[in-house]
C-alpha positions in Angstrom: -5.3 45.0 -24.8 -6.1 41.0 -24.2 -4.0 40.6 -21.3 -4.9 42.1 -18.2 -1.7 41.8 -15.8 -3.0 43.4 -12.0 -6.1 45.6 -11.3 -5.9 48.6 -9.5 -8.4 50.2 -7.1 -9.1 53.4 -5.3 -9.8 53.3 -1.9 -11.9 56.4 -0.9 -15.7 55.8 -2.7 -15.1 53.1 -4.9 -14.3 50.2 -2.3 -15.1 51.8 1.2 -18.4 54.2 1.6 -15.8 57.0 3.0 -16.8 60.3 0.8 -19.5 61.7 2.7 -17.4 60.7 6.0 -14.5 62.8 4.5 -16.2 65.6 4.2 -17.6 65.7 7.1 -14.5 65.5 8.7 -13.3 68.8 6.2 -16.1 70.6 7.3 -15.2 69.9 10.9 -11.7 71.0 10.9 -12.3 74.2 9.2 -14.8 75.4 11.5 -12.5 74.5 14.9 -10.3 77.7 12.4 -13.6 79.4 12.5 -14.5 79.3 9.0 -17.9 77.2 8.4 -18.6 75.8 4.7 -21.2 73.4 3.4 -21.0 69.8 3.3 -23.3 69.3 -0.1 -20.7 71.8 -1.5 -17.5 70.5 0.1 -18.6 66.6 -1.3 -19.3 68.2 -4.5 -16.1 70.2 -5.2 -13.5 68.1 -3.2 -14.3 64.4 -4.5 -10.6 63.0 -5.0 -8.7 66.1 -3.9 -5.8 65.8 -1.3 -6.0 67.4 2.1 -3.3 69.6 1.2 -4.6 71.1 -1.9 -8.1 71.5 -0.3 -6.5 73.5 2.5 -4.7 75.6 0.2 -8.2 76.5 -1.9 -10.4 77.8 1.1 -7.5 79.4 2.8 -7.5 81.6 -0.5 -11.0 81.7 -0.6 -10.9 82.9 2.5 -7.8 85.2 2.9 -6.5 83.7 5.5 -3.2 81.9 5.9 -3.7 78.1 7.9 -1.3 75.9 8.7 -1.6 72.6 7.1 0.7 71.3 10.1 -2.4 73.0 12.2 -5.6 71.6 10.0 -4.4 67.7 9.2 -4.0 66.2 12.7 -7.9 67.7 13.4 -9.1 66.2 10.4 -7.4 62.9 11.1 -8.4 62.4 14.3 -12.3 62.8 13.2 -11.7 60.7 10.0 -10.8 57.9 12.4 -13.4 59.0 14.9 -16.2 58.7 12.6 -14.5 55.5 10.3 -14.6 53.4 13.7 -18.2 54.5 14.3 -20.0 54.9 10.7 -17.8 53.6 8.1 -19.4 50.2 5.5 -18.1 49.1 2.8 -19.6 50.3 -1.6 -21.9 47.6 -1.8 -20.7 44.7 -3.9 -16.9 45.5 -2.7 -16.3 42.5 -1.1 -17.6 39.8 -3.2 -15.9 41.6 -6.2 -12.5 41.3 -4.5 -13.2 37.5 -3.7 -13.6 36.5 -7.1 -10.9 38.5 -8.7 -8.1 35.9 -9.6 -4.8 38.0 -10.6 -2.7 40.6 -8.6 -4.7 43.7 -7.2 -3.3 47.1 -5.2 -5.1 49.8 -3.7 -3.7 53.2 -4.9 -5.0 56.7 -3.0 -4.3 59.7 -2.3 -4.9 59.2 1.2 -2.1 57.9 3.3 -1.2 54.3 3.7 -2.4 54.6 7.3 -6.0 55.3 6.2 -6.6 52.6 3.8 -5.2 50.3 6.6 -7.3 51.3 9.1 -10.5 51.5 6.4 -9.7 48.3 4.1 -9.0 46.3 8.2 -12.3 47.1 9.4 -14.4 46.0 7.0 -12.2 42.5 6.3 -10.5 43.5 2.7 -7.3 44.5 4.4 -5.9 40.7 3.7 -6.5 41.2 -0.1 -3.7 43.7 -0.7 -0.2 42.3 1.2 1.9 45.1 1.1 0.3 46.5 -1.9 -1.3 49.8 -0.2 0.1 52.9 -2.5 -0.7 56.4 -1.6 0.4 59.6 -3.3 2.0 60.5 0.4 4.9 58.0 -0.7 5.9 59.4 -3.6 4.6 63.0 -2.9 2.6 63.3 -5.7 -1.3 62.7 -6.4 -3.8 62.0 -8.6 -4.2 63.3 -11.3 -1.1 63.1 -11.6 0.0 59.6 -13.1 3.0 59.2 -11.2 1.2 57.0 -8.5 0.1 54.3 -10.7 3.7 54.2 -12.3 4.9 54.1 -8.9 2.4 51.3 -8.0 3.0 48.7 -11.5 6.9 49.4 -11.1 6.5 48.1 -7.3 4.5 45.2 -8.2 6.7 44.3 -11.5 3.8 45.0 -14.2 3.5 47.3 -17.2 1.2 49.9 -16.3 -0.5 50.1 -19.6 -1.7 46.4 -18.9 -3.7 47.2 -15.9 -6.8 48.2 -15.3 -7.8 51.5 -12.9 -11.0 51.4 -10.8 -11.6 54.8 -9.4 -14.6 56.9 -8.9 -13.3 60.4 -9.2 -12.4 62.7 -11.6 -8.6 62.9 -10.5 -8.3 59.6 -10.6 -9.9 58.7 -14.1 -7.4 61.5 -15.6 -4.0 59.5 -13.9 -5.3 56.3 -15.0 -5.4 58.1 -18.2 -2.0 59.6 -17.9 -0.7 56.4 -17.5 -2.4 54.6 -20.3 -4.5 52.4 -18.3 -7.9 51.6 -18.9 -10.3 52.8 -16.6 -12.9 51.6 -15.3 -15.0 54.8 -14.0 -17.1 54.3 -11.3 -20.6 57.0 -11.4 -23.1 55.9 -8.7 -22.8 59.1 -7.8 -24.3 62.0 -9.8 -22.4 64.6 -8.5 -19.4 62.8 -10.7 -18.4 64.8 -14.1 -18.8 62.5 -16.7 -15.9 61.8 -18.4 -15.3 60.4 -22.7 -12.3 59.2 -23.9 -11.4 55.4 -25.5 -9.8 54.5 -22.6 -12.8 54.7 -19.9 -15.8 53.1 -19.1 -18.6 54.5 -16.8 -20.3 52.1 -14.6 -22.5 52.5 -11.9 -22.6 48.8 -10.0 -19.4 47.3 -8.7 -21.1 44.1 -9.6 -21.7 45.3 -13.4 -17.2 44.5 -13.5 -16.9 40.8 -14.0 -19.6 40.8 -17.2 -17.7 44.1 -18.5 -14.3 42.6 -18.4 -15.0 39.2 -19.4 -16.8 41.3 -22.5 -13.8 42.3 -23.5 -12.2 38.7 -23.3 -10.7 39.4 -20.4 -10.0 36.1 -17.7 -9.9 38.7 -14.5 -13.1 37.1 -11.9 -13.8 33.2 -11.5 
């Protein structure tokens, strides 16, 4: 591919520090439903899953039956509790976004609401205009592709000429779905390493601008 048309990030862990927030929050609302689970093992197992789905796993694990109406306003509310009190930005975020020079999105599968209230307090909110595109729009999620189909038809790009930023699992296999490349973000270890043509690992958002322009592609100034 030598021309790149948009760039498209995650939200959650590769441009906001949120992971380890998130599961703290899991691991809050399932023990005010009295079941108490590890946060080590929550971060490990539940990188990149939707709420939904993880609900779904423990309430089997469990044998127990909990309403996802129940469970998602709890674990809302202390997302938001503990983003207004904890939350920074993946180191380099910023001044990677600054000197990107074509059309970027954000697409999660967290709702719009999150990556507003995320990407506004730490100041990259202005860098996506109405380009916020979460898996709750379209009802469906990463890994499934359909999200970043659903994001390059809305900005008026062919998917396979983007490039996918993400640092989970789920989200490396959509970008692959859709023919992207993807850039595959690994600072942490818990992350399953992934090989196929279409990815490369990295472990530095600042390592981007050299890897793209090595592939002779104009993205950063």
């Amino acid at each position: 591919m030598s021309h790149i048309e948009a760039v498209f990030f995650d939200c959650d862990g590769t441009l906001v520090d949120s992971e380890v927030i998130c599961s703290r929050a899991y691991v809050a609302m399932f023990r005010e439903f009295g079941i108490t689970l590890d946060l080590t093992e929550v971060f490990r197992r539940f990188k990149g899953v939707k709420l939904y789905e993880i609900i779904d796993i423990i309430s089997k694990e469990h044998g127990v039956a909990l309403a996802k109406a129940a469970l998602e306003p709890v674990y809302r509310a202390e997302v938001a509790r503990l983003f207004d009190s904890e939350l920074e930005s993946i180191v380099g975020a910023n001044t990677l976004l600054e000197s990107i020079k074509m059309p970027m999105c954000v697409v999660s599968n967290g709702p719009v609401s999150k990556m507003q209230h995320s990407l506004g307090k730490l100041g990259m909110l202005h860098h996506f205009p109405d380009l916020l595109f979460s898996g709750y729009d379209i009802q469906r999620w990463k890994p499934d592709p359909a999200l970043m189909f659903h994001a390059a038809k809305a900005m008026n790009v062919n998917v396979e000429n983007c490039i996918l930023v993400d640092d989970s699992s789920a989200g490396a296999q959509s970008g692959i779905a859709a023919g992207m490349e993807v850039f595959y973000f690994c600072a942490d270890p818990h992350n399953k390493p992934i090989d196929h043509p279409k990815v490369t690992t990295f472990t530095d958002l600042a390592q981007l601008p050299a890897l793209w322009k090595a592939r002779g592609w104009d993205i950063t100034r």
